[in-house]
C-alpha positions in Angstrom: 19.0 -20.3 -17.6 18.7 -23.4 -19.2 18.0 -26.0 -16.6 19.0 -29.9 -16.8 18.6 -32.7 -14.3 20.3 -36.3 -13.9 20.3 -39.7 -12.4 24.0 -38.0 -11.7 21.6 -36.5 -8.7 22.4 -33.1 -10.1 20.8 -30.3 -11.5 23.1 -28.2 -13.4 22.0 -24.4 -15.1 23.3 -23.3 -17.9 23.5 -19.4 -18.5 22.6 -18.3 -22.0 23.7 -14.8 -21.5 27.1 -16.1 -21.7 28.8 -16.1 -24.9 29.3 -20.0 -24.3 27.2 -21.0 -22.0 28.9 -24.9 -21.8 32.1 -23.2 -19.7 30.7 -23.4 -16.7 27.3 -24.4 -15.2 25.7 -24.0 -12.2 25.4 -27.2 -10.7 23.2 -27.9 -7.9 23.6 -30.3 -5.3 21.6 -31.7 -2.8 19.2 -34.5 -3.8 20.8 -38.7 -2.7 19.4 -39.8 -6.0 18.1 -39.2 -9.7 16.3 -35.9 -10.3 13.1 -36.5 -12.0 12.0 -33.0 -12.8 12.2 -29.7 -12.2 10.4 -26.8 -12.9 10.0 -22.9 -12.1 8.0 -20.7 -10.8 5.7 -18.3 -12.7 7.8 -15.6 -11.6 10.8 -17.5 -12.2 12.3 -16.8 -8.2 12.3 -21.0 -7.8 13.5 -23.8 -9.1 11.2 -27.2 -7.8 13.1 -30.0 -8.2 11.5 -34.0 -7.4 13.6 -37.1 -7.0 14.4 -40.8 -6.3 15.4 -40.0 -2.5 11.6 -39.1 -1.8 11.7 -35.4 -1.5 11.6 -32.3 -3.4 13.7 -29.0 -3.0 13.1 -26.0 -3.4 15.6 -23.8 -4.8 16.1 -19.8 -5.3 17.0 -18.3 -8.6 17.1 -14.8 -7.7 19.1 -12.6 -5.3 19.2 -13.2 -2.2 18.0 -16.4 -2.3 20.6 -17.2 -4.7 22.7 -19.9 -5.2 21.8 -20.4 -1.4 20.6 -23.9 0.4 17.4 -25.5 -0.7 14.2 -25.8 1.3 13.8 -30.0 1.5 10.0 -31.3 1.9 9.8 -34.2 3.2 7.4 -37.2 3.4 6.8 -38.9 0.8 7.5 -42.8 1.8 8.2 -43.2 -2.5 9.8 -41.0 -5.6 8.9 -37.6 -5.5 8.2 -37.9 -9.0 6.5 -35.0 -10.4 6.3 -31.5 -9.2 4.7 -28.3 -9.9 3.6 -24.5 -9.0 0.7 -23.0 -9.0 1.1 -19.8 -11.2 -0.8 -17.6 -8.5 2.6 -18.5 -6.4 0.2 -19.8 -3.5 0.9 -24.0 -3.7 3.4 -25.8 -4.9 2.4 -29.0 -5.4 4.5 -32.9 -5.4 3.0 -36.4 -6.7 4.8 -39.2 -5.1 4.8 -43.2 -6.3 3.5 -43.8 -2.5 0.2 -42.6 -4.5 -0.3 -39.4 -2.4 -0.4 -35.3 -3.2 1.4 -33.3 -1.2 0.3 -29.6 -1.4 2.8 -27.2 0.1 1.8 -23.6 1.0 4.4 -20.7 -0.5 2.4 -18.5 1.8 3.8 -20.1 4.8 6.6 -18.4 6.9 8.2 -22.1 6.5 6.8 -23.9 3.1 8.3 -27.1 4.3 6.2 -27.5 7.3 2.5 -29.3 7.5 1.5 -29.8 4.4 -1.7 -31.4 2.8 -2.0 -34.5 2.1 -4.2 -35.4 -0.1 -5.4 -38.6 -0.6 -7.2 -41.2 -2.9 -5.4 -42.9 -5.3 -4.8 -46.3 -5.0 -1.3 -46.7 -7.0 1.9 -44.8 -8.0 1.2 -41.1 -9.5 2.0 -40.7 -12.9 0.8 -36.9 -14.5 0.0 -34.4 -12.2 -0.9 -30.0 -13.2 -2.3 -26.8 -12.0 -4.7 -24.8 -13.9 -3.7 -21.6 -15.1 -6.2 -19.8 -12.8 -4.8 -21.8 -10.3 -8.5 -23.5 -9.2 -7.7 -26.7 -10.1 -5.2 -29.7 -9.1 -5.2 -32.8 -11.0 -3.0 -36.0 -10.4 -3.2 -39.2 -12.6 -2.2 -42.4 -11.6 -1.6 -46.6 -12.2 -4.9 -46.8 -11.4 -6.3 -45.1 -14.2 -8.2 -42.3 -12.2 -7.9 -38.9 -12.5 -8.3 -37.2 -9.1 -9.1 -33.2 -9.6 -9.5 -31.0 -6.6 -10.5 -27.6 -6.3 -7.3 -25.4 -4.6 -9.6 -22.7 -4.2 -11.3 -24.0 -1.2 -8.9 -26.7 -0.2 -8.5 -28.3 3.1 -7.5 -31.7 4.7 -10.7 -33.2 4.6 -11.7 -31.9 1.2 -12.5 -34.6 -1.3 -11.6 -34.5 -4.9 -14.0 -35.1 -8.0 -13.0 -38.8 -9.7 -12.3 -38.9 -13.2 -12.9 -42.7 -14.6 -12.7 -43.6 -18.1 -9.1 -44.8 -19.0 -9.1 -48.3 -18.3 -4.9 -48.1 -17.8 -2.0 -45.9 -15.9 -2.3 -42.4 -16.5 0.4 -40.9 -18.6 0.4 -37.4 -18.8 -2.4 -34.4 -18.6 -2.7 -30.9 -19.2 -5.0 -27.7 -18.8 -6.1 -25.7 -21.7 -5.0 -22.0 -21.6 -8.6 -20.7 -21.0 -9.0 -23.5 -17.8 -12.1 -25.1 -19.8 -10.6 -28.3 -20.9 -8.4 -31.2 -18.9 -6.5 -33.2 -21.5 -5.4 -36.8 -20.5 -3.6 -39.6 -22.1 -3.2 -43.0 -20.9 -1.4 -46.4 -21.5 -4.9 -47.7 -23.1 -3.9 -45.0 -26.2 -6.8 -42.9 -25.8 -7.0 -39.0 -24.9 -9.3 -37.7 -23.1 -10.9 -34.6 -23.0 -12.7 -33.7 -19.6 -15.0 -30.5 -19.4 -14.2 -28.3 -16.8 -17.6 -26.3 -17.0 -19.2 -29.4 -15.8 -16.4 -32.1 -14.7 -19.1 -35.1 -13.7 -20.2 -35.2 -17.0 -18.7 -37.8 -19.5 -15.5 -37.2 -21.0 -15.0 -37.1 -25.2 -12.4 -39.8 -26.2 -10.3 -39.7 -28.7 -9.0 -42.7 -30.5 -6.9 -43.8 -33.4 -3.0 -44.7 -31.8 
């Protein structure tokens, strides 16, 4: 599938093993206002979708679970802005404007029910990833703070490792493949490259935009 959301509150998927794949989507409903992402598992059985209406769904893409109802997680008091998976299929994970985390466990006979918040950031969330050896969570926000925490030995009271150096909102970030490097870019046009072998230490910027 190719898979599209909208501010239509839709999410539609488009099957390229069809010899026109425009004839007729897949369209998903279930969100009360504009989808702001979506993306799918590691193993490719669910679709995580994030919107205006403060919640995420969770969607299955394979048989049984297929075209079924979606899971709805709940709580976030904002836009469920950005979502994600952890590739080890144990967290999925939701960033909110209401400046909080959500960690939901896939593990869980019912994902939707008590999951972690974590706090710390004092604005709207902006960039959030997983690590590709699923150890590490890391949200950016407004406040120019990256927050990482290590999934690994999470828990309620756990406290995440703060990231300052961008002196504006967080834009985006990213893991490199070998889970060494945290890549962030920010509204003050700097990257930044964080060290994951020792993430106190100061981070290398990289200027010229």
């Amino acid at each position: 599938f190719l898979i599209t959301a909208s501010r239509d509150a839709t999410i539609a998927l488009w099957d390229f093993t069809m010899s026109d794949p425009a004839i007729a989507p897949i369209i998903l409903r279930g969100h009360e206002g504009a989808v702001r992402q979506v993306v799918v598992s590691a193993e490719g059985r669910f679709l995580l979708s994030g919107g205006d209406d403060s919640t995420a769904r969770m969607w299955g893409l394979t048989q049984p679970l297929f075209p079924n109802e979606p899971v709805t997680l709940s709580g976030h008091t904002s836009v469920a802005r950005l979502t994600a998976f952890s590739p080890d299929n144990h967290w999925l994970a939701t960033g909110s404007g209401d400046g909080t985390v959500r960690l939901w466990d896939m593990r869980s006979p019912d994902p939707a029910s008590s999951p972690l918040v974590l706090r710390g950031h004092a604005s709207a969330i902006f960039a959030l990833g997983i690590s590709n050896d699923s150890r590490w969570l890391a949200s950016g926000s407004q406040d120019a703070n990256i927050l990482l925490w290590n999934l690994k030995e999470i828990q309620q009271s756990s406290q995440p490792l703060i990231l300052r150096g961008h002196t504006e909102s967080l834009r985006t970030l990213d893991f490199s493949p070998n889970n060494r490097w945290l890549v962030s870019a920010g509204r003050d046009a700097i990257v930044r490259l964080w060290d994951l072998s020792k993430p106190a230490a100061a981070s290398l910027a990289l200027t010229g935009h």
